[in-house]
DRENKENU-778558 format. One line per field, with one value per atom (N, C-alpha, C): y, z, x; residue in three letters; residue number from 1; atom name. Coordinates in nm, 2 decimals. Example, Ala and Ser with C-alpha at 12.3 -4.5 7.8 and 13.67 -1.06 7.14 Angstrom:
! residues 2
yy = c(-0.57	-0.45	-0.33	-0.22	-0.11	0.00)
zz = c(0.78	0.78	0.78	0.71	0.71	0.79)
xx = c(1.32	1.23	1.32	1.28	1.37	1.29)
r = c(ALA	ALA	ALA	SER	SER	SER)
k = c(1	1	1	2	2	2)
a = c(N	CA	C	N	CA	C)
This chain:
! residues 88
yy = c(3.83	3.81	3.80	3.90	3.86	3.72	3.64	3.57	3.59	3.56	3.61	3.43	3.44	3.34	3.32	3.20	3.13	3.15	3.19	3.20	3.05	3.03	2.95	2.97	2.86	2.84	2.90	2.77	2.83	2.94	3.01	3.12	3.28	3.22	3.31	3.35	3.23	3.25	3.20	3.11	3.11	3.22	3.27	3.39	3.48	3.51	3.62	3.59	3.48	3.43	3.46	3.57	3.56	3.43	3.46	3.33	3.35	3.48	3.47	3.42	3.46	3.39	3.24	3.17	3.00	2.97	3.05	2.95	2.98	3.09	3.14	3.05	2.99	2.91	2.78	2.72	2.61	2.49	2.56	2.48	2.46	2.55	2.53	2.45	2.38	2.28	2.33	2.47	2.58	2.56	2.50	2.51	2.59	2.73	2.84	2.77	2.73	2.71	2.55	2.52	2.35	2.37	2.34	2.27	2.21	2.12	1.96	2.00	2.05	2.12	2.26	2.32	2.47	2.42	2.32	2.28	2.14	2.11	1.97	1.95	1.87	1.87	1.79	1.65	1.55	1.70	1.79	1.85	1.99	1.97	2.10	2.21	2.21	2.33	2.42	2.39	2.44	2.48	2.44	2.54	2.59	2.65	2.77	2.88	2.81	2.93	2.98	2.89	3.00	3.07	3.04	3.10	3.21	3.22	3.33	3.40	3.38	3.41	3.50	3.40	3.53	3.62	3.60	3.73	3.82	3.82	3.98	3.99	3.89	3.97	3.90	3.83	3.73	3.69	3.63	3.56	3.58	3.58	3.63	3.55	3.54	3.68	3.72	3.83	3.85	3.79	3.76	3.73	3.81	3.81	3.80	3.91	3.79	3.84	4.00	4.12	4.21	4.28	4.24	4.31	4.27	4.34	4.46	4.35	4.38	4.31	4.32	4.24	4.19	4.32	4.37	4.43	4.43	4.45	4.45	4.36	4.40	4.33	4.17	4.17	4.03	3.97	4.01	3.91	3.87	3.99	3.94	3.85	3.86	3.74	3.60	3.59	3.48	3.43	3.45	3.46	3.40	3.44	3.45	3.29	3.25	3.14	3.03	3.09	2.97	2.98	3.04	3.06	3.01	3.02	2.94	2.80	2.76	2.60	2.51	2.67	2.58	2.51	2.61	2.52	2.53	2.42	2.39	2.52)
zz = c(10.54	10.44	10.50	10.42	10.52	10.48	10.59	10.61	10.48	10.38	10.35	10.37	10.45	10.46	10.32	10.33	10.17	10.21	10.13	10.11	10.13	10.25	10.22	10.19	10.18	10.15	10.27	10.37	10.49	10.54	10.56	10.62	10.57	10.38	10.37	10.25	10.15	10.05	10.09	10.20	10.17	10.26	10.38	10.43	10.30	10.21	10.09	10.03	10.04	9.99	10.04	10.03	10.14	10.13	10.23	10.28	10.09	10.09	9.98	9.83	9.83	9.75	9.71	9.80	9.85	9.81	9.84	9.87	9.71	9.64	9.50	9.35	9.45	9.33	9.31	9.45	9.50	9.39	9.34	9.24	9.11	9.07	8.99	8.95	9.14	9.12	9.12	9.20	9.20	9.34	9.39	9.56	9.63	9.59	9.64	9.79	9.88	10.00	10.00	9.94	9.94	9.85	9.95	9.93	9.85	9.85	9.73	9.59	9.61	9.45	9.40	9.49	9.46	9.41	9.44	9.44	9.34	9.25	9.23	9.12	9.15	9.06	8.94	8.96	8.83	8.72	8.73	8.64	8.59	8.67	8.64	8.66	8.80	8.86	8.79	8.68	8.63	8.70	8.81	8.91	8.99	9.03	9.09	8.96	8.86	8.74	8.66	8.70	8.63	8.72	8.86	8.96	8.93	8.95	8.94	8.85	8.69	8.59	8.59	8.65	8.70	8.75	8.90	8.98	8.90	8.85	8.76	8.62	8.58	8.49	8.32	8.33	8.18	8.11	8.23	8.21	8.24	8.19	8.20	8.28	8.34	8.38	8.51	8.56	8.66	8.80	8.89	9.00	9.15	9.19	9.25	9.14	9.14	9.03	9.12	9.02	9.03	9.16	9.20	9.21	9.45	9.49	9.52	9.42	9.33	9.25	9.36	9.36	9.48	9.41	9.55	9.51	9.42	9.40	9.31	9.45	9.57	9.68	9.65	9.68	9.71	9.58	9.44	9.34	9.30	9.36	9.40	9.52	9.59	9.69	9.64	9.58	9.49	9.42	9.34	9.25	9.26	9.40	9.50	9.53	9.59	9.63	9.52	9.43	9.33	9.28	9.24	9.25	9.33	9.48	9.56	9.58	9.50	9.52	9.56	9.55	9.60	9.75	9.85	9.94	10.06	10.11	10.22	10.29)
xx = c(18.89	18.79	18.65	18.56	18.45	18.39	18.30	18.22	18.05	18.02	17.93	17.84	17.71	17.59	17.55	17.54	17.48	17.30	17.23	17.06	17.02	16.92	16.87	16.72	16.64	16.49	16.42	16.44	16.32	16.39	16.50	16.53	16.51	16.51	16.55	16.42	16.41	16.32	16.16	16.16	15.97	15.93	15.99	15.87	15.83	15.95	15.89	15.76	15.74	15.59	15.46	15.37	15.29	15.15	15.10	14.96	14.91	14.87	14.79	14.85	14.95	15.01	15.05	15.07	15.05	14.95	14.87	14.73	14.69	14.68	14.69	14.72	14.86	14.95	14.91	14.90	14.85	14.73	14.63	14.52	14.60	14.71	14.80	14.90	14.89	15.05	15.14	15.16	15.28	15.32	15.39	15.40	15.52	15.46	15.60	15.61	15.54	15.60	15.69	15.70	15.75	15.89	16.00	16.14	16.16	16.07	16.11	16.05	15.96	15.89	16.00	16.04	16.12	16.24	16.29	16.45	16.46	16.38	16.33	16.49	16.55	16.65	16.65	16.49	16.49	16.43	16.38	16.34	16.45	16.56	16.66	16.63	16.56	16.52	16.46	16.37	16.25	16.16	16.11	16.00	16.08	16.17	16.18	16.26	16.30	16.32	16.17	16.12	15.94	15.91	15.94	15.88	15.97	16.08	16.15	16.14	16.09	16.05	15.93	15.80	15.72	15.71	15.82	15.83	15.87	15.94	16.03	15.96	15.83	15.79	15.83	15.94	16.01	15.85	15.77	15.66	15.57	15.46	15.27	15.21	15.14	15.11	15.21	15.23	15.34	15.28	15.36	15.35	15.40	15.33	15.22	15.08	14.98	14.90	14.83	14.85	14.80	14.85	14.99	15.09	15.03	15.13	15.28	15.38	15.41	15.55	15.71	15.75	15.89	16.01	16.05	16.13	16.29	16.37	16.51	16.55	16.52	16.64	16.55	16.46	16.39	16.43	16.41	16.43	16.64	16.64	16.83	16.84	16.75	16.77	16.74	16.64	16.56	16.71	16.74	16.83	16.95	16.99	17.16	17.11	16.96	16.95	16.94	16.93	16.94	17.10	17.19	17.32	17.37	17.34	17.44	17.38	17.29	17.24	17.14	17.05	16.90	16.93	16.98	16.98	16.86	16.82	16.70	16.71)
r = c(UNK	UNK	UNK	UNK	UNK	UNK	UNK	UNK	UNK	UNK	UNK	UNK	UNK	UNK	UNK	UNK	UNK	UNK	UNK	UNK	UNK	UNK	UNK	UNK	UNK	UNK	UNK	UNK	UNK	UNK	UNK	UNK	UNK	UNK	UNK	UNK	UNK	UNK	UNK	UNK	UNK	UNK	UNK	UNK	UNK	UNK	UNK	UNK	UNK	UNK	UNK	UNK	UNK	UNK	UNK	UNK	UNK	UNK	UNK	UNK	UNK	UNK	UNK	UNK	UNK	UNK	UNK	UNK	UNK	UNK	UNK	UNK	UNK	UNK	UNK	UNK	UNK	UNK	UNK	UNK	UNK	UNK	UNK	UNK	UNK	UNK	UNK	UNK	UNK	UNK	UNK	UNK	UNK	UNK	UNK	UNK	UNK	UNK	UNK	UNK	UNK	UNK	UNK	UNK	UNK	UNK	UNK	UNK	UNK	UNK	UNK	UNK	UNK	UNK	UNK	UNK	UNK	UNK	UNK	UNK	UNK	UNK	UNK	UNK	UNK	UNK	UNK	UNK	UNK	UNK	UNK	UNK	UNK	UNK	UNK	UNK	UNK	UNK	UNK	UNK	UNK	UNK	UNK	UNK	UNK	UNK	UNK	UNK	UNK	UNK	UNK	UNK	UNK	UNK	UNK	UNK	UNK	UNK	UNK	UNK	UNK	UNK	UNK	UNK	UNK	UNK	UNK	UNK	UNK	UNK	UNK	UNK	UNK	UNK	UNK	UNK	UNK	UNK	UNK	UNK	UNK	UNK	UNK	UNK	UNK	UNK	UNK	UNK	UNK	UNK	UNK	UNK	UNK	UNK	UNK	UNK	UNK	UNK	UNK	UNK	UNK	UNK	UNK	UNK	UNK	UNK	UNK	UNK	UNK	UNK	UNK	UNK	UNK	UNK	UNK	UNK	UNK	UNK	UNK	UNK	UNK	UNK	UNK	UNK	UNK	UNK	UNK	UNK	UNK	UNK	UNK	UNK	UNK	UNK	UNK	UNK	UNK	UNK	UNK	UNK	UNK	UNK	UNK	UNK	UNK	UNK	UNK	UNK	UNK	UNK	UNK	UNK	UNK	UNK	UNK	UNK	UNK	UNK	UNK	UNK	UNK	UNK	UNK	UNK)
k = c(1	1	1	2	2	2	3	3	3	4	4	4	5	5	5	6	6	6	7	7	7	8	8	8	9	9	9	10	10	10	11	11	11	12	12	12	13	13	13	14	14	14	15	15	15	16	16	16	17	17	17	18	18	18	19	19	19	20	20	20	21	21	21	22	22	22	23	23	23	24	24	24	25	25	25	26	26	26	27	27	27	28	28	28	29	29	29	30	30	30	31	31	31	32	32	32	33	33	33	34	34	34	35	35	35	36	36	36	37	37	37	38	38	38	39	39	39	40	40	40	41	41	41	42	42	42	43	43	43	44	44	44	45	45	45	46	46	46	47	47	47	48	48	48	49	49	49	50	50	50	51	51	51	52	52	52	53	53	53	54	54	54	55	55	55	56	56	56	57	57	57	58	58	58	59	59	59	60	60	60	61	61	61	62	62	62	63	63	63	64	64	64	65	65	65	66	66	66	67	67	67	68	68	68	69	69	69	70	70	70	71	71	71	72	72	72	73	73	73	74	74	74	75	75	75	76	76	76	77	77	77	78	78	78	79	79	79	80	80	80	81	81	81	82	82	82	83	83	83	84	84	84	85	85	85	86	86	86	87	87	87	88	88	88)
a = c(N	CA	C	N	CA	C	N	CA	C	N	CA	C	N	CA	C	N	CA	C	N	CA	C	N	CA	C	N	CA	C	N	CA	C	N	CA	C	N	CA	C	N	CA	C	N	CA	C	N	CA	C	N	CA	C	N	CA	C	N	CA	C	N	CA	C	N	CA	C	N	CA	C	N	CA	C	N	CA	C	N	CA	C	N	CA	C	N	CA	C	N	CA	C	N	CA	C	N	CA	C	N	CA	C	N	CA	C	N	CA	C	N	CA	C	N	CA	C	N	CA	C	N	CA	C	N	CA	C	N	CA	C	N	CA	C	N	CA	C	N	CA	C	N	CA	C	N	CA	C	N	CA	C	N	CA	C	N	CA	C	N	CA	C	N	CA	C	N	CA	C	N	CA	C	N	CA	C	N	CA	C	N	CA	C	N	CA	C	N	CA	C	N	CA	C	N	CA	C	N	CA	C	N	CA	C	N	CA	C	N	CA	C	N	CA	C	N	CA	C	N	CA	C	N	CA	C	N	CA	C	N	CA	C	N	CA	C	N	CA	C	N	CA	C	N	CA	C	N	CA	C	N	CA	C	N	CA	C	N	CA	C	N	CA	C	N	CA	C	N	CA	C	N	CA	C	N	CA	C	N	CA	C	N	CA	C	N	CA	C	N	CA	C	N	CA	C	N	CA	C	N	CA	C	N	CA	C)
């Protein structure tokens, strides 16, 4: 049976984030680079499901504003990491 690695955050989900984008979300109270904000569990992991929400578009305006928009693999990655449990 193979071996399949569970997604984590720093390995796997914040490089997808670029500078500009952090710094972007940031005046917002959006902290794509921050663990404790992305994974927050008193809220039921509500900020990383908007977040994820904006990347693909569910929600206005899209994210990353005014595009390169994350590809099918990246937001299945996004995704896989919230499925297998928001992990660090």
């Amino acid at each position: 049976m193979k071996n399949v690695a569970k997604i984590s955050f720093a390995k796997d989900i914040r490089p997808l984030f670029r500078a500009v984008d952090i710094d972007h979300m940031k005046p917002m109270d959006i902290l794509l680079d921050d663990y404790s904000y992305m994974s927050d569990v008193a809220n039921n992991h509500r900020n990383a499901q908007g977040v994820y929400d904006s990347l693909t578009g569910t929600t206005q305006p899209r994210m990353p504003v005014g595009g390169p928009y994350w590809t099918e693999d990246k937001l299945d990655l996004f995704q896989k990491w919230m499925n297998d449990g928001y992990l660090p």
